[in-house]
N, C-alpha and C positions, 0 to 999 in steps of 0.2 A: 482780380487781385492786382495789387497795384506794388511794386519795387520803387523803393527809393534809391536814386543813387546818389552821387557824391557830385552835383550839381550847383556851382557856387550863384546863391539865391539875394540880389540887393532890392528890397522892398522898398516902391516909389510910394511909399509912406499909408501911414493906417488914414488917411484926411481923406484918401480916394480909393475906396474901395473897389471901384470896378476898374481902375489903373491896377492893382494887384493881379484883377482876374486874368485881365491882357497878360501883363507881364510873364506870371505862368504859365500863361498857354502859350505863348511864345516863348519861354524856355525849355519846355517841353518841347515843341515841334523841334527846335533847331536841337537836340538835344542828339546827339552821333548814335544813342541805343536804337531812336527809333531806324534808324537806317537797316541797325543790325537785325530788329526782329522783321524788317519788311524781306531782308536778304533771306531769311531763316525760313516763311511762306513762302519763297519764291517759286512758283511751278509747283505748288503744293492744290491739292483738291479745296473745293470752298470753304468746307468744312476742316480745315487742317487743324483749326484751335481746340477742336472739340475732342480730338483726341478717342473718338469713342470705339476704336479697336485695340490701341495701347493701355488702356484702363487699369489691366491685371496688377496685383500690388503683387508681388516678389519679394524673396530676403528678407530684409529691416521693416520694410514696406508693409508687410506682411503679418506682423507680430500683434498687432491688434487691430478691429475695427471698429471706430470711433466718430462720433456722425458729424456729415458735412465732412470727408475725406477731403481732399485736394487730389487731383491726378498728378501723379511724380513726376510723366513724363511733358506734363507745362511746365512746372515749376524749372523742372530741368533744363527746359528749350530756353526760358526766360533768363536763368542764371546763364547760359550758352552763351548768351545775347550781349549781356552786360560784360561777361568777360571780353567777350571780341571787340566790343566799342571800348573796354578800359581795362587792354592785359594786368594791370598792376592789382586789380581787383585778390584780397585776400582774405578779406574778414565780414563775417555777416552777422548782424543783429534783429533777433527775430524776438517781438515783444509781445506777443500774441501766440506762443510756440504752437500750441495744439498739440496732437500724439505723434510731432517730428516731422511730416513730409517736407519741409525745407531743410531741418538738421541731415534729414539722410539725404537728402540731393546735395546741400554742402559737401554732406562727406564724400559721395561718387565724386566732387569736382578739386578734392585737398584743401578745403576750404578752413577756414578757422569759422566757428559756432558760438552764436552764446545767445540762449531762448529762456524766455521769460513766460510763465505761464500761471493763474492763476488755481485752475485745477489742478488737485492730486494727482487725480487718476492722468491727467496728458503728462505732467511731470513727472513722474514714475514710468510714463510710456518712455518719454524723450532719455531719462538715463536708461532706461534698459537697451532702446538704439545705441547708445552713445558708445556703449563698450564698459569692459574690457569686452573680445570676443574669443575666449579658452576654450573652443569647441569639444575639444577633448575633457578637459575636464568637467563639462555642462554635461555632456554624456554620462559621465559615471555618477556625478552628484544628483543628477534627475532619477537614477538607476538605486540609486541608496534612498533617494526621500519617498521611492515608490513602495519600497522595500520598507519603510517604517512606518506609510501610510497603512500599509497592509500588515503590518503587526499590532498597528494602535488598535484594541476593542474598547477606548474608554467612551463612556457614555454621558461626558459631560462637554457642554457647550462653551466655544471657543471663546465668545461674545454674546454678551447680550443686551440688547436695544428694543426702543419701543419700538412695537409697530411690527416684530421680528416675525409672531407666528403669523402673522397675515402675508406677508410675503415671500416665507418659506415654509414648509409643512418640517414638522420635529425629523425626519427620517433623512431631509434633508440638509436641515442644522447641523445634524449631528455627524453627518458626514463630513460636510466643508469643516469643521470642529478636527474631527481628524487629519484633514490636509494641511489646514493653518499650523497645528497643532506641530506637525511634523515639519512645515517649512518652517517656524523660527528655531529649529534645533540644525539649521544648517547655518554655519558658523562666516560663510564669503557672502558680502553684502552681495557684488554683482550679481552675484545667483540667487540669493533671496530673491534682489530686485525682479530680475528674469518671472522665479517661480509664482510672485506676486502678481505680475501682469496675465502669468499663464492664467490663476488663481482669478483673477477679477473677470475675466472670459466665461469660467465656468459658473464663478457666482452669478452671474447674466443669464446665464443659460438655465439655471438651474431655478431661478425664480417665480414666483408666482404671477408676476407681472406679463403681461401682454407684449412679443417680442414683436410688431408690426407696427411698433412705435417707439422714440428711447425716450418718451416720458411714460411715467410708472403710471399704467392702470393696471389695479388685481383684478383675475379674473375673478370670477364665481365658483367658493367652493365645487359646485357639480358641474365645471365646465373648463379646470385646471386638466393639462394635457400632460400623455404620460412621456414623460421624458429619459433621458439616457442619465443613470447614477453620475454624480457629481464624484467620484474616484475614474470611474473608467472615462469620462469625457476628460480628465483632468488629465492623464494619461495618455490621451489622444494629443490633447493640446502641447503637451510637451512635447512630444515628440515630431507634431510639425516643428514647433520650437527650432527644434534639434534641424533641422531640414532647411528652413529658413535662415540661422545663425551661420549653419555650412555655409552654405552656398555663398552667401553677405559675405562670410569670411575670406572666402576664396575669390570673390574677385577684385576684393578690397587689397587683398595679398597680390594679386598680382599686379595690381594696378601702380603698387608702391605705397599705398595710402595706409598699409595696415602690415605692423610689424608683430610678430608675435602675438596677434592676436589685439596688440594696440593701436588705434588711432595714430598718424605720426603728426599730426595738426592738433588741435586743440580744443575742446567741444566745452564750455561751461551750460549749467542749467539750470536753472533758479525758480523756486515756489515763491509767488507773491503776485503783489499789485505791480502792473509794471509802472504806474504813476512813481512809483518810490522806486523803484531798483535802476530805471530808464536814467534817472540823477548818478546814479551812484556808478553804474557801466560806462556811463559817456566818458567820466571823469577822470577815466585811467584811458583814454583813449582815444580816437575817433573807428568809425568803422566804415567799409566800403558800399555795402547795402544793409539800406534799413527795408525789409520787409514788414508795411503793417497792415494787419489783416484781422482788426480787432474780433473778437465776439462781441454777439451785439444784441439789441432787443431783448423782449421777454420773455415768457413761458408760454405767453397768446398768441407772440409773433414771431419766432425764430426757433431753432433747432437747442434745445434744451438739455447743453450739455452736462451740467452739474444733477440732473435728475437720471442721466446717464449714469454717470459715475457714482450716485451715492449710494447702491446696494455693496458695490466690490469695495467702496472705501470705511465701511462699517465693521470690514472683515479686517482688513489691511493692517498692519500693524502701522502707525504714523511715520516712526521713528527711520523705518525705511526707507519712508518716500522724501522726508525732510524733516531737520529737527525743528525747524518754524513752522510745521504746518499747526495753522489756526483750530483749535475744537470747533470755535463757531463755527466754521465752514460745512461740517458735517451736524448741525444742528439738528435740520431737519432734510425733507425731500427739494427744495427749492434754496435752501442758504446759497451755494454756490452761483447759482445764474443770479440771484439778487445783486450777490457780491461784483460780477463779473461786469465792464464796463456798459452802461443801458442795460443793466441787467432787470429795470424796473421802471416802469412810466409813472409810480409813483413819487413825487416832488422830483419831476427829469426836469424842469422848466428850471427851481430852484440850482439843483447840481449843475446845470448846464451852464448858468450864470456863476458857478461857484470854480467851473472848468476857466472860465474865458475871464476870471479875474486873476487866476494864478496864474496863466500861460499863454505870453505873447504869440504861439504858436495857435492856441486856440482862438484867441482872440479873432484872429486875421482869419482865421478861416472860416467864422462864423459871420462875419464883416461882408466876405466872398459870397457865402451864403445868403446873405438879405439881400443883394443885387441879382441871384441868379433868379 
């Protein structure tokens, strides 16, 4: 993964493409971060990047897993890095969000946030990080919605979609029917939001699909596995919830970063393409790192996040995750990874040419590319 910083960049013209390539390599090397992260290995094991005893997700970290993870404590060593080669470092734009692991490493460092994401489901993860964090009152409202889940005996279905009894059987329908049914009667988004994310965990777990993969294959009627009721896992899931929000809370609180249960910085979070919102952010602004870390490829070749997400977003009410979320997007099993940048090797030659006509940005780096 790759950090942008705030590296002033004069391009020895598009006429010479492999003078570009120099240039940025040698902006990069002379560039004072990398000083910082060779400081940051120093007298470290060979393996220090790989991080593979620190791994554990904790807290915020913790609230959902979502594929192709980022480990928190790179991200963090990297943001480390930047701040010590540029104390003035304060604001970070992350155009590619995913389910947060750079918004929650901003927030351990008081950073200012603002994460662009095309998926629902990672954008509903990224506000639920974001806060408020009313641990107290998460407590008792998860304590009430359990309480009405366990009173609803209606027997009718929350939603319904094609495709629905194939990859849930009716007994499970009708449950998750009952949870949904009882979280939109809780009146604080925050905690909707929360109860949504708990709620898209157990709609995963709960499905007919094959979980040693996040692209949807049903099993076979006579070889679907018996699993734990989607009220009592949902139960479960809160109440780590409840465990993981603590904890976030309390060391955000003591850290300074988090007053009353709020952010004392800034965190925005936005549903969309980030080709359009990227225009519209810069323009109130500049920012001190650009992390981008697009999604990429297709459903043949990369991790397939939109097949992830569209069982829990079928359930979800929209309106909570964002008032612009797209219908298309939840069309079918594969809309989102279509939608999502190479989300399709179909006419990518076309698109590609349609990239590097609109933006001198791509241009140049396609240019880069036919010389490497």
């Amino acid at each position: 993964m790759v950090f942008g910083s705030s590296i002033a960049y004069s391009s020895p013209g598009a006429a010479n493409p492999s003078g570009i390539a120099q240039h940025m390599l040698e902006t990069v090397l002379q560039d004072p971060l990398i000083d910082q992260i060779k400081a940051i290995e120093a007298g470290q094991a060979d393996d220090f990047w790989s991080f593979k005893n620190t791994a554990r997700r904790t807290g915020a970290h913790a609230l959902i897993h979502y594929p192709a993870m980022m480990v928190p404590t790179l991200q963090g060593k990297l943001l480390d890095a930047i701040r010590l080669a540029r104390p003035e470092t304060d604001s970070v734009l992350d155009p590619f969000a995913g389910s947060g692991t750079i918004l929650v490493e901003s927030m351990n460092r008081q950073l200012n946030f603002t994460g662009i994401d095309i998926n629902p489901l990672a954008t509903l993860a990224c506000l639920a990080k974001s806060g408020p964090y009313y641990v107290d009152a998460f407590d008792a409202k998860r304590a009430e919605l359990m309480s009405r889940i366990g009173a609803d005996k209606g027997r009718t279905l929350f939603v319904k979609f094609e495709g629905q009894d194939k990859w849930f059987n009716t007994d499970v329908s009708l449950e998750l029917s009952r949870i949904a049914r009882c979280i939109i009667e809780e009146s604080s988004l925050w905690a909707r939001r929360l109860f949504w994310l708990a709620f898209a965990k157990v709609v995963r777990s709960s499905c007919n699909s094959r979980m040693s993969t996040y692209k949807l294959h049903v099993h076979k009627a006579d070889s679907i596995p018996t699993r734990s009721s989607p009220e009592i896992s949902f139960a479960v899931v809160l109440e780590n919830f409840s465990n993981h929000l603590r904890s976030q809370n309390e060391v955000w609180t003591k850290a300074g970063s988090m007053r009353e249960g709020i952010y004392t910085k800034t965190t925005e979070i936005k549903l969309g393409d980030s080709r359009y919102f990227v225009d519209a952010v810069y323009s109130r602004g500049s920012f001190d790192i650009l992390r981008p870390s697009p999604h990429h490829g297709d459903n043949a070749t990369t991790i397939p996040y939109g097949q992830y997400a569209y069982l829990p977003l079928k359930w979800i009410v929209p309106g909570d995750v964002s008032e612009y979320l797209d219908p298309a997007l939840l069309a079918n099993t594969h809309a989102i990874d279509t939608a999502s940048l190479g989300g399709s090797r179909k006419r990518a030659a076309e698109r590609g040419a349609d990239l590097v006509g609109k933006y001198d940005a791509a241009k140049r780096y396609a240019e880069v590319l036919c010389t490497t």
